[in-house]
C-alpha positions as CSV (number, residue, x, y, z in Angstrom):
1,X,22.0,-1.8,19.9
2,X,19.8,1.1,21.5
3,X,16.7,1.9,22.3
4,X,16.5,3.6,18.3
5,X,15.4,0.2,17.2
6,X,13.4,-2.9,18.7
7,X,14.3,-6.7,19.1
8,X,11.6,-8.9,17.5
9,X,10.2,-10.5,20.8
10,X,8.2,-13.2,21.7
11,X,5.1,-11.3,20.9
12,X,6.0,-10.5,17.9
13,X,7.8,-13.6,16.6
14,X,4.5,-15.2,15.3
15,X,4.3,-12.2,12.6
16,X,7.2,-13.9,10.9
17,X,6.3,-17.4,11.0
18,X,10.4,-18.5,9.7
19,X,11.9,-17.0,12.8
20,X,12.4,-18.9,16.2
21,X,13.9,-18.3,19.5
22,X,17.3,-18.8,18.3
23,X,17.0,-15.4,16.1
24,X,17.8,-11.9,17.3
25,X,16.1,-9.3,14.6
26,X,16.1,-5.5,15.2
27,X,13.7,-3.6,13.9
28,X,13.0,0.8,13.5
29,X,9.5,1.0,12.7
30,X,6.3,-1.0,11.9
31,X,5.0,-1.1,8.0
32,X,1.9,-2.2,7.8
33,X,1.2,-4.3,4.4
34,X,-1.7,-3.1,1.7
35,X,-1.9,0.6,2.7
36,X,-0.3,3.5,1.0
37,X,2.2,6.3,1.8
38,X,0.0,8.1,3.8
39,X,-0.9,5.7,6.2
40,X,2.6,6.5,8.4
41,X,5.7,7.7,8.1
42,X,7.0,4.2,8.1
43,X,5.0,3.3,4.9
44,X,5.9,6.3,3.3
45,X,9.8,5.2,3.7
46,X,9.3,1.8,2.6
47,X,7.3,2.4,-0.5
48,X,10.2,5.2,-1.2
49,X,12.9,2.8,-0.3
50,X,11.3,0.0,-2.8
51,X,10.2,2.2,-6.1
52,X,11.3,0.4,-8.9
53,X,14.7,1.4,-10.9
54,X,12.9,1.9,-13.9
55,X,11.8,5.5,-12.3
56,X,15.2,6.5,-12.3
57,X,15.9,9.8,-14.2
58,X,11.9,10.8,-13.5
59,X,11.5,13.6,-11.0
60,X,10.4,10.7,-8.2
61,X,13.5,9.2,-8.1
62,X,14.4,11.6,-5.2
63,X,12.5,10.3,-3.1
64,X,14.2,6.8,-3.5
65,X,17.4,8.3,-3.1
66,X,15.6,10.5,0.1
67,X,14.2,7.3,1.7
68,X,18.0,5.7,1.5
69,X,19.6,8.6,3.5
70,X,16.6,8.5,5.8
71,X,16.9,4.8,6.8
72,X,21.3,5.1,6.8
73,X,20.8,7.9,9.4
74,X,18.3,5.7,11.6
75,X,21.1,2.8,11.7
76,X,23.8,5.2,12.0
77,X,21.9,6.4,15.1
78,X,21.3,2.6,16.6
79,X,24.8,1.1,16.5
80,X,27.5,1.3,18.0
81,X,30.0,3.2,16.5
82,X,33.5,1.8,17.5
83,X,31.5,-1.5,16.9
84,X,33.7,-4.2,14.5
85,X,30.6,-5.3,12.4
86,X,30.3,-7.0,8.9
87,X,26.9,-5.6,7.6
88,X,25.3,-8.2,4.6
89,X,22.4,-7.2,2.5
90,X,19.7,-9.0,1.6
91,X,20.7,-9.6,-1.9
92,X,17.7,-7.9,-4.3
93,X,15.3,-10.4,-6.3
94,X,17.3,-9.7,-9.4
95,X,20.2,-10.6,-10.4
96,X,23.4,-8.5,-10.8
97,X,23.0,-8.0,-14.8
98,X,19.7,-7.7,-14.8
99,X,18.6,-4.2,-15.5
100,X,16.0,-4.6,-13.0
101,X,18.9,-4.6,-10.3
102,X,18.4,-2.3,-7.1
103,X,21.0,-1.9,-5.3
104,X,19.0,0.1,-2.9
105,X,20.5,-1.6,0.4
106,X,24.2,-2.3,-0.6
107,X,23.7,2.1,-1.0
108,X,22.3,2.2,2.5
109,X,24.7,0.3,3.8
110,X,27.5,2.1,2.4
111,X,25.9,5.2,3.8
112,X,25.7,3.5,7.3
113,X,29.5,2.6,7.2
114,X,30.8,6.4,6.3
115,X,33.3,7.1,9.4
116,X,32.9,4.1,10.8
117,X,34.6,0.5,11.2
118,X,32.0,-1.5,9.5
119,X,32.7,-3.5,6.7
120,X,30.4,-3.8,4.1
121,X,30.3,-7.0,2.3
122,X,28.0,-8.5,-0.5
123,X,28.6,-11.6,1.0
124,X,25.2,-13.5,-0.6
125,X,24.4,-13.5,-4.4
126,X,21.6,-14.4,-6.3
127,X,22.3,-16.4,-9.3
128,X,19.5,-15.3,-11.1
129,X,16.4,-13.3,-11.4
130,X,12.9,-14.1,-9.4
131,X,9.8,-12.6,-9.3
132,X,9.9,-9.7,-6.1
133,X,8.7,-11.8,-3.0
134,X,5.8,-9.5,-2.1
135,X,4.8,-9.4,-5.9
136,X,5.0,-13.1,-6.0
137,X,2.2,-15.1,-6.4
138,X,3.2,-17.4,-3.9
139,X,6.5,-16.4,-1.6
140,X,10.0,-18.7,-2.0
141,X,11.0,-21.0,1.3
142,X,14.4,-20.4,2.6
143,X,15.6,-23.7,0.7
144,X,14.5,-22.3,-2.1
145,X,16.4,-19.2,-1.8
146,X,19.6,-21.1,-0.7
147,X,19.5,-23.3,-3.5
148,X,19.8,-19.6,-5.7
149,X,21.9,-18.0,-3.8
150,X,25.8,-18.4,-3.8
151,X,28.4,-17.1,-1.0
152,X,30.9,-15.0,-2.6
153,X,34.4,-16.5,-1.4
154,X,36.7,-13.6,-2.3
155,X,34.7,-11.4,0.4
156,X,35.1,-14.1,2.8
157,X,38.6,-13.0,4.6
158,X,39.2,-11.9,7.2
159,X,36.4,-14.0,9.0
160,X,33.6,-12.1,10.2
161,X,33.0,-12.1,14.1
162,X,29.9,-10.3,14.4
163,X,27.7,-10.4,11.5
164,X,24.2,-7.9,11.1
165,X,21.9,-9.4,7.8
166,X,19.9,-6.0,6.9
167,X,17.1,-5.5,4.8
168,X,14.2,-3.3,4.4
169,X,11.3,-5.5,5.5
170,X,10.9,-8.0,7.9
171,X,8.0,-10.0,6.5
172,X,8.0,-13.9,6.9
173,X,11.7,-14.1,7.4
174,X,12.5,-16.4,4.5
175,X,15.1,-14.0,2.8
176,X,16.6,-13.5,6.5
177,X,16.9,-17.3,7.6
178,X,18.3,-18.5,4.0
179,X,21.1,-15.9,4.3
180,X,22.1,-17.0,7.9
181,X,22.0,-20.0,6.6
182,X,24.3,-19.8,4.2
183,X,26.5,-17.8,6.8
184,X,26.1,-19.9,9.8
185,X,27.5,-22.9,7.4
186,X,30.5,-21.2,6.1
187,X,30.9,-18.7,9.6
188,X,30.1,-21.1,12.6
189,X,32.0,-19.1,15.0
190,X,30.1,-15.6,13.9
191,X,27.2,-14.3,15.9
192,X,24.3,-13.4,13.2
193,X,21.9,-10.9,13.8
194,X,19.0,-9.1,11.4
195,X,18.7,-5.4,10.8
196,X,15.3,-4.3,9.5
197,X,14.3,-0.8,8.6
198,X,10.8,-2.5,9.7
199,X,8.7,-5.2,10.0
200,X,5.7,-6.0,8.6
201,X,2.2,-6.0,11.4
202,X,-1.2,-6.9,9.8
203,X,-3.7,-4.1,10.0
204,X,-5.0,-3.6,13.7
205,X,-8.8,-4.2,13.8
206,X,-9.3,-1.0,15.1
207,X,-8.6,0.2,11.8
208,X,-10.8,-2.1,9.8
209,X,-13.8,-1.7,12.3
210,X,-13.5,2.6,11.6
211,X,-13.6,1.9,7.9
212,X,-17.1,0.3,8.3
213,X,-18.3,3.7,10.1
């Protein structure tokens, strides 16, 4: 990993109360939660990245497919190359007949892996459709995630070594720590890492004091 992306350090760790010491996270840029695309070019991307499938076929929908290229090239440009890695999405809220399926970071992925010796695996499944976590009234733990999810045996050979969870935002960690979970049980010999396009920071204070001027 290079200097492209950022380990989730000590400093930051209490943003994502889930995560301990015994994590390693990676992160490309900051998104800062309740402002809009214009607040940074890291916003921008992840509102892109997350607008809703039923804007396909709308002239929007390029931006989607934009944002996707745009956060491929950022990993393609942090990992190693000759690396052998198994990358894992996130699996989305909904589940895989659900019209409301985005397949958003199994795409990236798939973009990340062109050329190179990563394997690509849906390796965590849903079993059924939730609410979106930041539209949720109240967010899921990771053992209530576990106990939806459901690791897909036939990608399971050969046995992953090194093992990168990715998603688009870091927030509390829940969706990360239920999928190593899941991994660590059936893997014990992999190393586990996560792969953000960002992580959530709350708004700086400098910020809220210049909107009272």
């Amino acid at each position: 990993m290079n200097r492209r992306v950022l380990e989730v350090d000590a400093l930051a760790l209490p943003d994502h109360h889930y995560l301990d010491a015994g994590d390693t996270c990676y992160y490309a840029g900051e998104y800062t939660a309740g402002e809009n695309h214009a607040y940074s070019d890291t916003n921008q991307l992840i509102l892109n990245l997350k607008k809703s499938v039923d804007r396909r076929g709308r002239p929007e929908w390029r931006y989607k497919e934009q944002a996707i290229t745009q956060a491929a090239a950022m990993f393609r440009a942090a990992l190693n190359e000759r690396a052998q890695l198994i990358l894992v999405p996130v699996p989305p809220s909904k589940a895989l007949t659900d019209p409301a399926y985005d397949d958003r970071m199994l795409r990236l992925l798939q973009q990340v892996s062109v050329n190179r010796p990563y394997d690509v695996r849906e390796l965590v499944i849903q079993t059924y459709s939730t609410p979106a976590a930041h539209l949720a009234d109240r967010r899921p733990t990771p053992n209530e995630l576990v106990a939806i999810y459901r690791l897909n045996e036939t990608l399971a050979l050969p046995e992953p070594q090194t093992i990168f969870i990715v998603d688009d935002v870091l927030t509390t960690g829940c969706h990360y720590k239920a999928v190593k979970q899941l991994l660590a049980r059936r893997f014990p010999n992999a190393a586990i890492y996560g792969l953000f396009v960002a992580r959530r920071v709350p708004k700086s204070v400098a910020d809220a004091f210049e909107a009272l001027e």
